[in-house]
Structure formats: C-alpha cells, structure tokens
C-alpha positions in Angstrom: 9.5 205.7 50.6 8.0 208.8 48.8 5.9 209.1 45.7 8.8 211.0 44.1 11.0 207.9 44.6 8.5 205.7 43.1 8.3 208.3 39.6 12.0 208.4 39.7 11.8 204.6 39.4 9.3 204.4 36.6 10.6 207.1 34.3 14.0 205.2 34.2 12.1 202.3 33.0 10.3 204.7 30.5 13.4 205.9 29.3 15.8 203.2 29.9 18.6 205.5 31.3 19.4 207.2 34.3 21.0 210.1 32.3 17.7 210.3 30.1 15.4 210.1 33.5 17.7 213.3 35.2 17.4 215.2 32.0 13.6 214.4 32.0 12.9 215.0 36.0 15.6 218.1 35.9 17.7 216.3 38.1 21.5 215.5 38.2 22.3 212.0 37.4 23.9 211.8 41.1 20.7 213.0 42.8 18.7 210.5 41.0 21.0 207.6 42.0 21.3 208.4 45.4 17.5 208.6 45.7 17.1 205.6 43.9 19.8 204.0 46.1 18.1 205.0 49.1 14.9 203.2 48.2 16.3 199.7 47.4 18.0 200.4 51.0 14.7 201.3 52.6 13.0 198.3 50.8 16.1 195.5 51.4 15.9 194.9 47.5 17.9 195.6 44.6 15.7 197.0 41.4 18.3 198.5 39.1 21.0 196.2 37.4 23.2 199.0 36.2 25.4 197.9 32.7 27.1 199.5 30.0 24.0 199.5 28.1 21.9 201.2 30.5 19.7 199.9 33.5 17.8 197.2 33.9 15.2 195.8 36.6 16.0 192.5 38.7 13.3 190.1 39.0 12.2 191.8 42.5 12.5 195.7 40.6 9.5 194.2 38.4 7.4 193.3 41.0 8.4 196.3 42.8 7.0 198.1 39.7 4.3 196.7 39.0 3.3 198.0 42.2 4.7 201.4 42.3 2.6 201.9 39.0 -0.6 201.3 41.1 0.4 203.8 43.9 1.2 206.1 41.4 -1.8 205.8 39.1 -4.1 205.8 42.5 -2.6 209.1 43.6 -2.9 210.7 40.3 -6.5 209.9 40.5 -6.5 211.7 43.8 -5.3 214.8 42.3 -7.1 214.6 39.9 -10.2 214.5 41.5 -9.5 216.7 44.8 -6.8 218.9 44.0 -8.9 221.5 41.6 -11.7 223.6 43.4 -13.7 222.8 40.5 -13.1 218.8 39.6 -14.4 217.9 36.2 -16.7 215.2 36.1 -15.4 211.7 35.1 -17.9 210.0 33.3 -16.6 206.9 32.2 -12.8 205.1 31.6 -11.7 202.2 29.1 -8.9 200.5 28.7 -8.5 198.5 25.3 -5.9 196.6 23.4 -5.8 198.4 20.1 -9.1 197.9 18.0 -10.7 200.1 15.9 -14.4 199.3 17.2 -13.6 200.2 20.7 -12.8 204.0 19.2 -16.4 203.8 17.2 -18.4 203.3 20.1 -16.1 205.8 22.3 -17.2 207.9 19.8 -20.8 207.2 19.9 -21.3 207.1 23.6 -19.4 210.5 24.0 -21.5 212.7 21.0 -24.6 210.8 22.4 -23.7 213.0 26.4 -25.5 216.0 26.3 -23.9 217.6 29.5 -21.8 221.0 29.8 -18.7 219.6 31.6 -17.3 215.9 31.6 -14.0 214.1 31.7 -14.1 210.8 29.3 -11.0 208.9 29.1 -9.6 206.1 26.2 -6.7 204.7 26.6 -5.2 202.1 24.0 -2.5 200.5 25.9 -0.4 197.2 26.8 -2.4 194.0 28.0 -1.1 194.1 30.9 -1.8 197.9 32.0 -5.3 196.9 30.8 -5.4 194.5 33.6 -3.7 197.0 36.4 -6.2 199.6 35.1 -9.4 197.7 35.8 -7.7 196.1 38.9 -7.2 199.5 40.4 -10.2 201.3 39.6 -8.3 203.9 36.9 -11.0 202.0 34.2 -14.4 200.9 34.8 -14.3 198.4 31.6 -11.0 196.7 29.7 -11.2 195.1 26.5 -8.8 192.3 25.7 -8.5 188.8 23.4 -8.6 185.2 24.6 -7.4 182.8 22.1 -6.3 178.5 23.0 -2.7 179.5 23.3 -3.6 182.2 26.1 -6.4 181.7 27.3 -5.6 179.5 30.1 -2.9 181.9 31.6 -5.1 185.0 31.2 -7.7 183.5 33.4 -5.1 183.2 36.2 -4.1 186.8 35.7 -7.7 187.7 35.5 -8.0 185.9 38.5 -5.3 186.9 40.3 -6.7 191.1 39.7 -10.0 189.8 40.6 -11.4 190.6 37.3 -14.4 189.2 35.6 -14.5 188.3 31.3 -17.8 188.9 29.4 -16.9 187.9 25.2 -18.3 190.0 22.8 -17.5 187.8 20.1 -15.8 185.5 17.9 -13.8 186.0 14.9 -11.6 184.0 12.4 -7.8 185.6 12.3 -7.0 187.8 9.4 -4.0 190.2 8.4 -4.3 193.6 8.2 -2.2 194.7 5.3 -1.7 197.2 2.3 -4.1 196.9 -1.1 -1.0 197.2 -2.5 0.5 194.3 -1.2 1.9 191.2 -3.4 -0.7 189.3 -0.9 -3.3 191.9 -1.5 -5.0 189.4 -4.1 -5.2 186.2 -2.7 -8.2 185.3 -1.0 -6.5 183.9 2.4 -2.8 183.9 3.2 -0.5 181.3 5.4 2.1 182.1 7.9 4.6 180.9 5.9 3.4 183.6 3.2 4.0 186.2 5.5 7.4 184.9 6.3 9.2 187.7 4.2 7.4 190.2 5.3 8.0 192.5 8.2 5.6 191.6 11.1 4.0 194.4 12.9 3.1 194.2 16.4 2.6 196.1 19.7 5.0 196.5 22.6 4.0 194.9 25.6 7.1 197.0 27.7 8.7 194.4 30.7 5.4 192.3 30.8 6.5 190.9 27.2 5.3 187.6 27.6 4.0 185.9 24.5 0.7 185.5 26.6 0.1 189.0 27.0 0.6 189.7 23.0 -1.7 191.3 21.2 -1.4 189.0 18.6 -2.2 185.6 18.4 0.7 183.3 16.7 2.9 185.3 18.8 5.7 182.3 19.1 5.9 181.3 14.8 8.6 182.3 13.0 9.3 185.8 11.5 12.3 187.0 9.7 11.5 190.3 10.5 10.1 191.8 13.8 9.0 195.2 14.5 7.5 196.7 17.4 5.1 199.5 18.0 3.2 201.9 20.8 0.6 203.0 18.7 -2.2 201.7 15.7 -1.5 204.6 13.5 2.2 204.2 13.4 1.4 200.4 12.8 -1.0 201.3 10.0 1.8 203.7 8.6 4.0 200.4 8.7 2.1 198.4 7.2 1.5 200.9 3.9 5.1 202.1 3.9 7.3 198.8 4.2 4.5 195.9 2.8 4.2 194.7 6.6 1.4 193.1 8.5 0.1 192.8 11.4 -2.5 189.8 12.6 -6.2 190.5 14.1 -9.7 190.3 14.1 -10.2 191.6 10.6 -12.9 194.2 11.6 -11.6 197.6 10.1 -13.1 201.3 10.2 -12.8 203.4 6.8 -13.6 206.2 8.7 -10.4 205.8 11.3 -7.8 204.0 9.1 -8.5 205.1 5.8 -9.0 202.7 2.6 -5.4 201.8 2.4 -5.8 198.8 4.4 -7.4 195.7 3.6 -7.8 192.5 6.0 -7.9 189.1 4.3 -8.5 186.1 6.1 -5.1 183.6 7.6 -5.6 180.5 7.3 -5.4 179.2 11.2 -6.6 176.8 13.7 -6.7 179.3 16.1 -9.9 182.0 17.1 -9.8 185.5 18.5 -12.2 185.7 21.3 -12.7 189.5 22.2 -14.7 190.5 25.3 -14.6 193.2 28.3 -13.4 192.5 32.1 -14.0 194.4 35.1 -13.6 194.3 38.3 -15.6 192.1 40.7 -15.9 194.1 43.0 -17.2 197.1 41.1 -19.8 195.9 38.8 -20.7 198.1 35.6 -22.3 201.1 35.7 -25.1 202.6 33.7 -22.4 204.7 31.6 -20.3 201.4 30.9 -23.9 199.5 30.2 -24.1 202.2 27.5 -20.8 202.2 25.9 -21.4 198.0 25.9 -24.5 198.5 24.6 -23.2 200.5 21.4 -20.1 198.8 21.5 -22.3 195.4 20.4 -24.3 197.7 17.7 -21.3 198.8 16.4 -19.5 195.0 15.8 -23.2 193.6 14.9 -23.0 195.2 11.7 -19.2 194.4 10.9 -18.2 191.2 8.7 -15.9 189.1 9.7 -17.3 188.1 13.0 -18.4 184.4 13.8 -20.6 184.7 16.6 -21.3 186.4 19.7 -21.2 184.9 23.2 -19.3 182.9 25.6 -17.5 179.7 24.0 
C-alpha cells in the first residue's frame, strides 16, 4: 500500500468517477483501475462498487476512507512542515461548521499577530472532517452544534476521537433568509411556513447522516432540497431563489452583507455551539486567544440565550 494508492482512492470519491479521477491525476483510466485493484487485493477488501452511474464505496471502502484521509492529511502535514528549508510557522488551525462568528474572531486573532512570517489556517468544512481534523492533530480547536436530536450520538463520536466539548453558548433556532422574502415580515416563522420554500443546507459528503447535519430539523419535511459546500454560495441561494437555510441567528454585516435577515423559528429544539479538542493535546496559548475573542465577539451579538454548559 502506497500513499499514491490511497489519493487515487480519495479523488474518485471527490469526483465520483474513475474517468474524472484519471483526467484529474493524469492518468489513464486503466492505470488507475489496476492500481486501485491492486489495493483492495493487498487489503482483502472490496472499496469500489462499480455501476453504470459511476463508483461507489462498500461499507468496508468507507471505513477504509475514513482512514486513508488521516494517513493522507498526517503526511501532508509532514511535508508541509519538513519538506521546505525554510518551514513557515504554523500558528494556530480551526476547524468550524460554517458560522460567521468563527470568521470574526479568525479575523481578530490574526490582525492582532504582530510577527513577520506565520501560517494561520481556517477551514469551514463537513462535521465530520471537523472531528478527523481535531482527532489527528491537523486543528488544534473544532467548533460544532449539539442540539436534543444529536447530541447523544455526537458524544459517542466525540468519544470515540477522544475529543473533549466546551459550549460557548445557547441560542433559540432562526432562519436565515432574504429581506425580500414573503416571510421577511413576520416576526417568527413555522416549519410548515417554509414548506414551499427551497431549503438550503450543507453537504456532509459519505458521512451524510442526519446526526452530523449542520442543521437542526434535519429529518422534517421539505419539498425542496438543495445542497451546498460553501456559506457564500448558500447566501447567494437564499437571495436568488427565496430559500432558507436554519441556524443560530447570529449574522455579520460585514461578511454577508445586509441582504440577509434572520427571524426567529418557532421550535422546541436549542442550538448549543461550543469547541472540542483533543484530550490528549490540551489548548494552547494561541487557541486560548482565538477563544478568548471568539466569546467577545458572540457577547455582543443578539440572539444568544446564554453561555455555558447545559
């Protein structure tokens, strides 16, 4: 088994073709297949379920990826910080569902460091890549939502990655969606107002449980479904085609613009938001600063119930 073997295998998930992966890795389509066939031999499993449609994983092929991700993401770190005679310093790594406050203090901690050279890194990503991230060591911090409906199951992932959960705090659910919208004036909206309207959430790729949603009401009904990568594409969304999307209901002008508005859903349900990291490598003092401004930053945003642990 070979590093190469193990990117072959992840950018055929990325692209969900074998011809699209050659064309990507510069490979012919025979090449790749026999390396990839050689690898499932080596291993005594079968991870590709080829179809007419394209390629799938097998139940085994997941966990096998799951794990080929780490390698991966451990030996890019290697490079990264070997490979150059002159490394650049890496200061500090998050990992973060998609929230607009995480991108304010990023911003804050990184104007507030005064040195000449230094390697900062944000990445907004799936839930479960948040988890792999901290569980690894590719992010110091991860910041992720409990809610009742997940909260049980994300302990026992947490658990699992050996991660600890800190909250941050509590808000009430709202919808993000255009001041435009026919909801725009009501002062709170159901989920059977939204019915019509096109929900907007994020991919969560082939850990697409409704646990690991970024959204909470993941399982009620929607006539319409779309799916994203990113927030601005979701914002876009939600301006062009009267969609929504559900969350905290803590915006930032300065990121998003004044085109979206957040108005309280009327739920049962709370979004708990809050950091992990790994138990066996506490926070440092750069993490202890970006948490610091982090809490500064959602102190002074409305919306927000109260801080602490339920």
């Amino acid at each position: 088994m070979t590093l190469q073997q193990l990117r072959y295998v992840i950018k055929i998930i990325e692209t969900g073709s074998m011809t699209k992966a050659a064309e990507e890795l510069y490979l012919s389509q025979p090449s790749l297949s026999k390396a990839v066939a050689e690898l499932e031999k080596e291993m005594g499993i079968t991870i590709f379920y080829r179809g007419s449609k394209g390629v799938f994983l097998s139940e085994e092929g997941s966990r096998f990826l799951s794990y080929a991700r780490q390698v991966v993401s451990q030996a890019d770190l290697l490079e990264e910080q070997f490979k150059h005679r002159e490394p650049t310093k890496r200061v500090f790594a998050v990992s973060a569902q998609h929230y607009s406050f995480v991108v304010n203090a990023f911003v804050d901690l990184v104007r507030d460091y005064k040195e000449s050279r230094y390697e900062f890194s944000l990445r907004e990503t799936r839930t479960f890549d948040i988890i792999e991230d901290v569980r690894t060591g590719r992010s110091e911090l991860g910041i992720i939502y409990f809610s009742d409906f997940n909260r049980q199951v994300m302990r026992r992932i947490l658990k699992d990655a050996y991660a600890g959960f800190e909250s941050l705090f509590r808000a009430a659910p709202h919808v993000f969606i255009s001041k435009d919208h026919p909801l725009a004036q009501k002062e709170s909206v159901t989920l059977d107002d939204l019915k019509v309207y096109p929900r907007l959430t994020f991919e969560q790729g082939v850990h697409n449980s409704f646990y690991l949603s970024e959204e909470i009401h993941s399982t009620a009904e929607s006539f319409k479904d779309i799916r994203v990568t990113d927030r601005a594409t979701l914002f876009n969304l939600v301006i062009g085609l009267n969609g929504y999307t559900i969350s905290t209901g803590v915006l930032s002008s300065d990121l998003n613009g004044d085109d979206i508005i957040a108005v309280p859903l009327e739920s049962d349900e709370i979004i708990e938001v809050g950091y992990i990291w790994s138990l066996e490598r506490p926070p440092g003092k750069m993490a202890g600063e970006y948490l610091d401004k982090l809490k500064k930053y959602i102190a002074n945003q409305s919306g927000l119930l109260q801080t602490g642990d339920l």
